[in-house]
C-alpha positions as CSV (number, residue, x, y, z in Angstrom):
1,X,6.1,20.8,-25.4
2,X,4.7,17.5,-23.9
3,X,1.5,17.4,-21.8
4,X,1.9,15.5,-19.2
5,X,-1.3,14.5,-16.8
6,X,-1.3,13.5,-13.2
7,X,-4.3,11.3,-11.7
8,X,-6.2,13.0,-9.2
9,X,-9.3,11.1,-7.5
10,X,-11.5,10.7,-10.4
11,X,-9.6,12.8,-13.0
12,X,-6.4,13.9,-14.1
13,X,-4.2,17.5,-13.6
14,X,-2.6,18.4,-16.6
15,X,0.5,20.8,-17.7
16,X,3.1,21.4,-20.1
17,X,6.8,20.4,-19.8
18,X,9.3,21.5,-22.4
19,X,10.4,18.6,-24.4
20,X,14.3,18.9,-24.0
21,X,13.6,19.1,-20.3
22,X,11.8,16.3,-19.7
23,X,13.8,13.5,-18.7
24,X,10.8,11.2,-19.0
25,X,7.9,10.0,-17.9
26,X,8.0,7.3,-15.4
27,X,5.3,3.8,-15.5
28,X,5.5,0.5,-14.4
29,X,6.7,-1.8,-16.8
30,X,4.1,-3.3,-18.8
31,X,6.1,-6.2,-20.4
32,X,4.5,-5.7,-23.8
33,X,2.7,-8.9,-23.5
34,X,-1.3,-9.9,-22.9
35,X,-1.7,-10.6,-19.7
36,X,-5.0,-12.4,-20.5
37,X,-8.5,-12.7,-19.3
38,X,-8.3,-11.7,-15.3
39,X,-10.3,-15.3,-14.7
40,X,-7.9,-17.4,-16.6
41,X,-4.8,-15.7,-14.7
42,X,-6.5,-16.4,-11.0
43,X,-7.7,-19.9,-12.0
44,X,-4.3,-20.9,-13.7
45,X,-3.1,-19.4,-9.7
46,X,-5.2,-21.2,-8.1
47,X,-4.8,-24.5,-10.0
48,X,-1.2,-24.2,-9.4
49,X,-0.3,-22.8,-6.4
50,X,3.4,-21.7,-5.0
51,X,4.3,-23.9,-2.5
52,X,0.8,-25.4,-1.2
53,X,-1.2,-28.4,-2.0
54,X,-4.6,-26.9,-4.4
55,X,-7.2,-25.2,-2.2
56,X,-9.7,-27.8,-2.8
57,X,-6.9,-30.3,-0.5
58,X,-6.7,-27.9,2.0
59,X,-10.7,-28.0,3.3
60,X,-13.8,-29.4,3.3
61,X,-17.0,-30.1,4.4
62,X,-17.6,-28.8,8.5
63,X,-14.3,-26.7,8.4
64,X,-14.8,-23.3,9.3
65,X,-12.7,-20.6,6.3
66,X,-11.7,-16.8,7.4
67,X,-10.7,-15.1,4.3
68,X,-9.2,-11.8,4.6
69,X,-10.0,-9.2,2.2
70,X,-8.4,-5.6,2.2
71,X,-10.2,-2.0,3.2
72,X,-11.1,0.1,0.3
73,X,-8.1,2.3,1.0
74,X,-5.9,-0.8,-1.0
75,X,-6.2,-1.1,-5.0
76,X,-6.8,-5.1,-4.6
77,X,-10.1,-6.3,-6.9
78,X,-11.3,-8.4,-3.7
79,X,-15.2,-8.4,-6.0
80,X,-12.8,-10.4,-8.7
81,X,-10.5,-12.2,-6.4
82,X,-13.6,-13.5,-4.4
83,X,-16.1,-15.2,-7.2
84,X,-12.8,-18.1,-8.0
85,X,-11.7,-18.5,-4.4
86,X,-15.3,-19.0,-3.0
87,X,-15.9,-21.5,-6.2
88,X,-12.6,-24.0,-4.9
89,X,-14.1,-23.9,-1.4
90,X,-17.8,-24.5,-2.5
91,X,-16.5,-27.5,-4.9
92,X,-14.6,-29.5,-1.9
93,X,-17.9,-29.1,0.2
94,X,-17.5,-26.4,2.5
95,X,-20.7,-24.5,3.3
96,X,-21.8,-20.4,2.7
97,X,-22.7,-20.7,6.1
98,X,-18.7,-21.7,7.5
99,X,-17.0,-18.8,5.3
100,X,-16.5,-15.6,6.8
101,X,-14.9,-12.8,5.0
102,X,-12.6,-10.7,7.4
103,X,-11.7,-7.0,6.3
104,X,-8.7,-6.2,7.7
105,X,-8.7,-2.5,8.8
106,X,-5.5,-2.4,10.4
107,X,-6.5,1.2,12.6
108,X,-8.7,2.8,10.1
109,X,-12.0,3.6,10.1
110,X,-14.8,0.9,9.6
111,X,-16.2,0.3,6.2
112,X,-20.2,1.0,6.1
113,X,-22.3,-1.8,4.9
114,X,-22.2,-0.1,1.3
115,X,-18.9,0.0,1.0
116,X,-18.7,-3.9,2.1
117,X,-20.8,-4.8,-0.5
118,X,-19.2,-2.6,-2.8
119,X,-15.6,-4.1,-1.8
120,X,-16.7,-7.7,-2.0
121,X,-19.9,-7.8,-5.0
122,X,-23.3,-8.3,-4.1
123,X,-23.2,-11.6,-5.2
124,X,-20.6,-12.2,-2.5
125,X,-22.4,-10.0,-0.2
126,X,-26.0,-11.7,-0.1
127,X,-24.4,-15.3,0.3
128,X,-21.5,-14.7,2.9
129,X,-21.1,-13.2,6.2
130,X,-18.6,-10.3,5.6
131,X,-17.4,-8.5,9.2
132,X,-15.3,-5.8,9.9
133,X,-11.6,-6.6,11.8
134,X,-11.8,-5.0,15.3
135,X,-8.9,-4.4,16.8
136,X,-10.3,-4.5,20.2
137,X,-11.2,-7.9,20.0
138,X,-8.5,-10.1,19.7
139,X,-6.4,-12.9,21.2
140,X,-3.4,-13.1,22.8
141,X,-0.6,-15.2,20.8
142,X,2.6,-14.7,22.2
143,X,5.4,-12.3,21.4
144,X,8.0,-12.3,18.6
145,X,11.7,-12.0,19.2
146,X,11.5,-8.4,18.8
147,X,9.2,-7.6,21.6
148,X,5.9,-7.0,19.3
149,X,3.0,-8.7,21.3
150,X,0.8,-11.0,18.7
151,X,-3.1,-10.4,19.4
152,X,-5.2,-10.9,16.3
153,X,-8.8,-10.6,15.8
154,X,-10.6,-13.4,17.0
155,X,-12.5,-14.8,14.2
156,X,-9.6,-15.2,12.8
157,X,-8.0,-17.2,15.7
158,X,-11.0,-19.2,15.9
159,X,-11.2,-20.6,12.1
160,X,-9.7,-23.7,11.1
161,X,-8.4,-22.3,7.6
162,X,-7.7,-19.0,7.2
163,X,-6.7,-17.9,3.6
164,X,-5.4,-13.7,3.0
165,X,-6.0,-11.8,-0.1
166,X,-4.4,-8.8,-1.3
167,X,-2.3,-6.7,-3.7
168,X,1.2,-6.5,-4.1
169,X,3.5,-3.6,-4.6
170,X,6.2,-1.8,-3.1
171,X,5.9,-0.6,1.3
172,X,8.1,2.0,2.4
173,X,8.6,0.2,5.3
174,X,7.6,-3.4,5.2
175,X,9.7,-3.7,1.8
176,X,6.2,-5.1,0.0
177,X,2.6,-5.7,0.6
178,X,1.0,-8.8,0.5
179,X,1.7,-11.9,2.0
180,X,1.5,-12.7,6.0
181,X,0.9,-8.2,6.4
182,X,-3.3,-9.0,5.5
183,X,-3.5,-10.2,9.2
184,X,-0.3,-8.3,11.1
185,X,-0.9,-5.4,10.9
186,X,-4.2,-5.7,9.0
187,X,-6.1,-8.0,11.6
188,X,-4.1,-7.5,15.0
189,X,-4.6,-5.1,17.8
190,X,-3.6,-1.3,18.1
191,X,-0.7,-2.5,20.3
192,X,0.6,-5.1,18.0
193,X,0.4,-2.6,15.4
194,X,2.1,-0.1,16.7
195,X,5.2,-2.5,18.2
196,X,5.5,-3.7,14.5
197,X,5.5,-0.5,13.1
198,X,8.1,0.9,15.6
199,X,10.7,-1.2,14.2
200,X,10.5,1.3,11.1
201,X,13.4,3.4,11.9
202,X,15.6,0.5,12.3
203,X,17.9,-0.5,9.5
204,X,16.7,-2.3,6.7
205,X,12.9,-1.2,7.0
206,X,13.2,0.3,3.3
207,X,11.2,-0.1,0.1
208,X,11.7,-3.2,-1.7
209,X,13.5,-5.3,0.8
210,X,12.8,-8.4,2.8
211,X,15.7,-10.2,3.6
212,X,16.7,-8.4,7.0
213,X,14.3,-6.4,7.0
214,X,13.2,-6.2,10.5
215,X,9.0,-5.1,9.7
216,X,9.0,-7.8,7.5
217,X,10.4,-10.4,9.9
218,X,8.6,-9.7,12.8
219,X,5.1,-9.6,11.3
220,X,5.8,-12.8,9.7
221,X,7.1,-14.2,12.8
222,X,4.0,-13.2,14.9
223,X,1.2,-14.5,11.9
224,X,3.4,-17.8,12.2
225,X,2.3,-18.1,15.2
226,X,-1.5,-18.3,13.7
227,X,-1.2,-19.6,10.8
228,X,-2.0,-19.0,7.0
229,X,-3.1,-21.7,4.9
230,X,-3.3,-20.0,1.7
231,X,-2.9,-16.7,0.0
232,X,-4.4,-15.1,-3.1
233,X,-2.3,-12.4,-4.0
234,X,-2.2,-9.9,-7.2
235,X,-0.8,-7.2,-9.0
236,X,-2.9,-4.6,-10.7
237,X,-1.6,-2.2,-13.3
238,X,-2.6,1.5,-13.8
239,X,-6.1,0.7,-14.5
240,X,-6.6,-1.5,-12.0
241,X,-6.6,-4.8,-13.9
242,X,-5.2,-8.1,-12.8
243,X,-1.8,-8.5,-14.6
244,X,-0.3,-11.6,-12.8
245,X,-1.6,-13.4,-9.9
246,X,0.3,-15.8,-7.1
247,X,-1.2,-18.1,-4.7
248,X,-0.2,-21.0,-2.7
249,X,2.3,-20.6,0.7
250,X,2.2,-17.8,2.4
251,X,5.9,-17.2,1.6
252,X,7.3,-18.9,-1.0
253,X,3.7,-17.8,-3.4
254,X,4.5,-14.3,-1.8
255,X,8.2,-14.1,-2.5
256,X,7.2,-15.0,-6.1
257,X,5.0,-12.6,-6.3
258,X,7.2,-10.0,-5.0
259,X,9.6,-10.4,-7.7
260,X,7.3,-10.1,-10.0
261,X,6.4,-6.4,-8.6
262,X,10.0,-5.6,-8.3
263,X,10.8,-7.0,-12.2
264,X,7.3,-4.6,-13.1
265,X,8.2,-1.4,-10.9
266,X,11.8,-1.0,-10.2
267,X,12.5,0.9,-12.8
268,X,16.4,2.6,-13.8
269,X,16.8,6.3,-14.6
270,X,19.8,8.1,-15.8
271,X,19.9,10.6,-13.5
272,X,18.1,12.2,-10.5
273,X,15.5,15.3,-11.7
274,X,15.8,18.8,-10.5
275,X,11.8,18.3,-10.7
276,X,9.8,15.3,-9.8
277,X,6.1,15.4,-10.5
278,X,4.5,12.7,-8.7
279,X,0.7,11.5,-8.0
280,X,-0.1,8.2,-6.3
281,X,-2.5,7.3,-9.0
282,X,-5.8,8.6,-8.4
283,X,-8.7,7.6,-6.1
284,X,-8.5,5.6,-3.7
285,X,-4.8,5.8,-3.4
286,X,-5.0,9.5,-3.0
287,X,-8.2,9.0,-0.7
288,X,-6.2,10.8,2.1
289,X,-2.8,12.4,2.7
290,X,-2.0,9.6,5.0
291,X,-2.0,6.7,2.4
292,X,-0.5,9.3,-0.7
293,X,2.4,9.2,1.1
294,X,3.6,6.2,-0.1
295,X,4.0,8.2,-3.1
296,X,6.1,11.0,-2.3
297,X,8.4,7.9,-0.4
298,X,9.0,6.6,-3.6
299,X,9.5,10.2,-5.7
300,X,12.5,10.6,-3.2
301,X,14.5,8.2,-5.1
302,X,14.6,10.1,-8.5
303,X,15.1,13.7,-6.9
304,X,18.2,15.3,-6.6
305,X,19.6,16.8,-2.9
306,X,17.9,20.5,-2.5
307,X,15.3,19.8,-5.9
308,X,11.7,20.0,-5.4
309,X,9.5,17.0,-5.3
310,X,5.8,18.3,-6.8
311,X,3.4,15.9,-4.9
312,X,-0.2,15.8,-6.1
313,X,-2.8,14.1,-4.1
314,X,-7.0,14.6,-4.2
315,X,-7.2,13.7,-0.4
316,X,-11.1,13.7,-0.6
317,X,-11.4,12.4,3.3
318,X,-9.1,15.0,5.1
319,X,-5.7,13.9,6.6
320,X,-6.9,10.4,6.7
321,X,-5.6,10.0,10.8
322,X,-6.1,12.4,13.9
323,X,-2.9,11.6,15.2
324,X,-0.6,11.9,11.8
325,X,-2.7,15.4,11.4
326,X,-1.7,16.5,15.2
327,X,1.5,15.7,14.5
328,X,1.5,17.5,11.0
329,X,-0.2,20.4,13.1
330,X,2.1,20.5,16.0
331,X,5.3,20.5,14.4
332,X,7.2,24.0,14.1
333,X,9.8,21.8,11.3
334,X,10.6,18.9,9.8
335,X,13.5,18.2,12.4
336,X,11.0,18.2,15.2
337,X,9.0,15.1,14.2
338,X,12.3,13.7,13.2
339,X,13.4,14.5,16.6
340,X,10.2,13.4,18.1
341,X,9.6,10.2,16.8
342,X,13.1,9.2,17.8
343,X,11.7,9.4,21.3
344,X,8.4,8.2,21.2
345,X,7.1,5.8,18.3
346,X,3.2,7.2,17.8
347,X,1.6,5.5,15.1
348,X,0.1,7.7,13.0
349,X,3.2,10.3,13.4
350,X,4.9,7.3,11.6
351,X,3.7,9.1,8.5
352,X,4.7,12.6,9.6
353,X,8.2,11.3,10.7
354,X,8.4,10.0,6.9
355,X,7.7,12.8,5.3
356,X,9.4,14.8,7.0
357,X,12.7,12.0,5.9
358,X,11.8,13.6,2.5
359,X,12.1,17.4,3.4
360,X,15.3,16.2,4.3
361,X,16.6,16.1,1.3
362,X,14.3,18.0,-0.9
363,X,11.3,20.8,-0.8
364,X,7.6,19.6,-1.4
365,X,5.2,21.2,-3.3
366,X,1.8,19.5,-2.7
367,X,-1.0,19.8,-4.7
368,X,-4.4,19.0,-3.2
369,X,-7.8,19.9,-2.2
370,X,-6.9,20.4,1.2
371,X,-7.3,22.9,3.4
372,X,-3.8,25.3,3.8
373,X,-4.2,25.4,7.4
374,X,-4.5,22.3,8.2
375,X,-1.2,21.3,7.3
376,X,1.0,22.6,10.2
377,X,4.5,24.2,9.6
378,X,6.6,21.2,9.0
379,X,7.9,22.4,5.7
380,X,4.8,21.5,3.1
381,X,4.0,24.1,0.5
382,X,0.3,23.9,-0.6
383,X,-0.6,24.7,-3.9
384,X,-4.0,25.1,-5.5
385,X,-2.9,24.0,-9.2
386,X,-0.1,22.3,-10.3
387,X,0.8,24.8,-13.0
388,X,1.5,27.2,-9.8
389,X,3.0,24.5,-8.3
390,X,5.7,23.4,-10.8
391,X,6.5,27.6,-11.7
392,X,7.5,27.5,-8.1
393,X,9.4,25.0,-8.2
394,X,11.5,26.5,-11.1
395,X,12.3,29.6,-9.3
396,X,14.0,27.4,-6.9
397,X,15.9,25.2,-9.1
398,X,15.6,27.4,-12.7
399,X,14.0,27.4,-15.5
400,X,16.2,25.1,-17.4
401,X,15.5,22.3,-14.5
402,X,15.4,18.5,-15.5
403,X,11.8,17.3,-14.6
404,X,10.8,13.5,-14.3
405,X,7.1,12.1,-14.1
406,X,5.7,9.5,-12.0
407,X,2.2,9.2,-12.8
408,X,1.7,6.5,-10.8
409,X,4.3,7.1,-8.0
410,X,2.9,4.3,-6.0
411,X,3.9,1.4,-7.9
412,X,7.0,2.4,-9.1
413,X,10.9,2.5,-7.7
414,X,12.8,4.7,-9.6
415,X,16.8,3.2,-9.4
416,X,19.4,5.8,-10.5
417,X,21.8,4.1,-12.6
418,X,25.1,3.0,-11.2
């Protein structure tokens, strides 16, 4: 027997799978190699950017800097991205008093001062200004070729450099993270967000793409129209820690990165499990149902047609969105939100819609501290233990099923081989 343990907020779940049917366990690829000291990786990045002049060419004294920083519901170090970044900006002459650090919210919930100076450092927190995005305070750009009106938040609009930090991995939607997406969605306003996000159900919106895909071009489209000077952008292994870092052009550095993440996480299997067991990784990325999902989207790949996907997720803070839950609650089956968002794009029953794509194909067992009733009757079966969780799942596909693990479901793309 193997034991095999899932991350859940703090801690792990834990059960046996027998050996000969375990088809393996599922991790982004570490390379092998030492990465190195996380300062020597973002100084080497930031002495030789992708695409862009150094930083220190970019400003200078009497120029105002909006750096955008993400909410804690995102894995990025910002409190170790921020200390090297502010260094290049104090050395060329710019002033604490011209930096303001932006945290892009796209529509969830403020962060509270604790959690601002938790996100940034207290260092960083005592010498800088550090402000919430509102996305009821924004101006007007234009609008992209695909109808999404561009209004970002106005700080950002009324800096004269803006720079964007961030993680990358995988999007379900937007093919990565990273890049231009710190300000659209994560700085614009609830209509720009939800025009972008429409464009999900078109083709191409999948995970891992960018050329033609249509989320991808129109937010980068519409933060053209503002303007990034420089990005910052990182990928953090299973322990959060800095393995590789890309700044420079808000493309060409993010394009680099991006095939870093896809070299790291797209990773082959043999064949499609009966059983996948799949966590997001632990707090925060299982803060809330709403951003676990990411998770299941990716478990979808290594699961057979009618096999059950076992989907573990803390969800400390609830459903993580009133609208995703009332659309959850609403629902009498997964072909109703289907059906439903085909009509009316809601964002927020974005998320339902996509998981109920995955009950499509497969049954969900979901494992979390969440209450039973609160997830509706779109097709969700709540467990209170994953031991109960995966027997169930045998007496649908037997006892002899092929199980895969994806600890870290999140920042991995399993490919079946051709």
């Amino acid at each position: 027997m193997s034991q095999v343990e899932l991350p859940f907020g703090d801690d792990h779940l834990r059960c046996s799978v027998p050996d000969d049917q375990l088809l393996g366990v599922v991790l982004p690829a570490e390379g092998g190699e030492d990465h190195g000291d996380e300062c020597f990786l973002l100084r080497e990045a930031l002495a030789h950017p992708i695409g862009s002049a150094p930083l220190r060419q970019l400003v200078g004294p009497g120029r105002k800097v909006a750096i955008v920083v993400s909410d804690m519901t995102r894995p990025c170090p910002s409190d170790r991205l921020l200390p090297p970044l502010l260094e290049e900006l104090f050395a060329a002459g710019v002033a604490a008093a011209d930096v303001k650090i932006v945290v892009a919210l796209g529509l969830h919930r403020a962060q509270t001062a604790a959690e601002l100076e938790q996100m940034v450092g207290a260092d960083v927190y005592a010498r800088v200004a550090v402000v919430n995005h509102d996305p009821e305070d924004v101006v007007r750009l234009g609008v992209t070729a695909r109808g999404t009106p561009v209004e970002i938040f106005r700080p950002l609009v009324d800096a004269d450099v803006r720079i964007c930090l961030g993680n990358l991995e995988f999007h379900y939607f937007a093919g990565f993270s990273g890049g231009a997406k710190s300000i659209l969605p994560g700085c614009a306003s609830k209509a720009t967000i939800t025009a972008n996000h429409g464009l999900m159900t078109q083709p191409g919106a999948t995970t891992g793409r960018l050329a033609g895909n249509p989320v991808r071009e129109d937010l980068e489209e519409g933060v053209a129209m503002l303007g990034v000077d420089f990005i910052l952008n990182v990928i953090v292994d299973d322990h959060h820690h800095i393995v590789a870092a890309f700044a420079g052009d808000v493309e060409t550095a993010h394009r680099r990165g991006c095939e870093a993440v896809a070299a790291r996480g797209a990773v082959p299997i043999a064949e499609l499990a009966d059983i996948v067991l799949v966590s997001a990784g632990g707090y925060p990325l299982d803060v809330n149902m709403y951003q676990a999902q990411k998770a299941l989207d990716n478990a979808v790949h290594a699961v057979r047609e009618g096999g059950v996907i076992v989907w573990v997720a803390e969800c400390r803070e609830g459903l993580g969105s009133e609208t995703f839950a009332a659309w959850l609650q609403e629902a009498d089956s997964a072909d109703g939100i289907l059906e439903r968002i085909g009509r009316e794009f809601v964002l927020g029953g974005h998320k339902a819609a996509a998981i109920a794509s995955v009950l499509q194909k497969a049954r969900v067992h979901f494992v979390s501290q969440l209450p039973v009733d609160i997830l509706g009757q779109v097709g969700l079966e709540p467990f209170a233990d994953l031991d109960a969780a995966l027997a169930a799942a045998r007496t649908v596909v037997g006892e002899q099923a092929r199980i895969l693990v994806l600890p870290y479901g999140d920042s991995v793309l399993p490919q079946e081989a051709a």
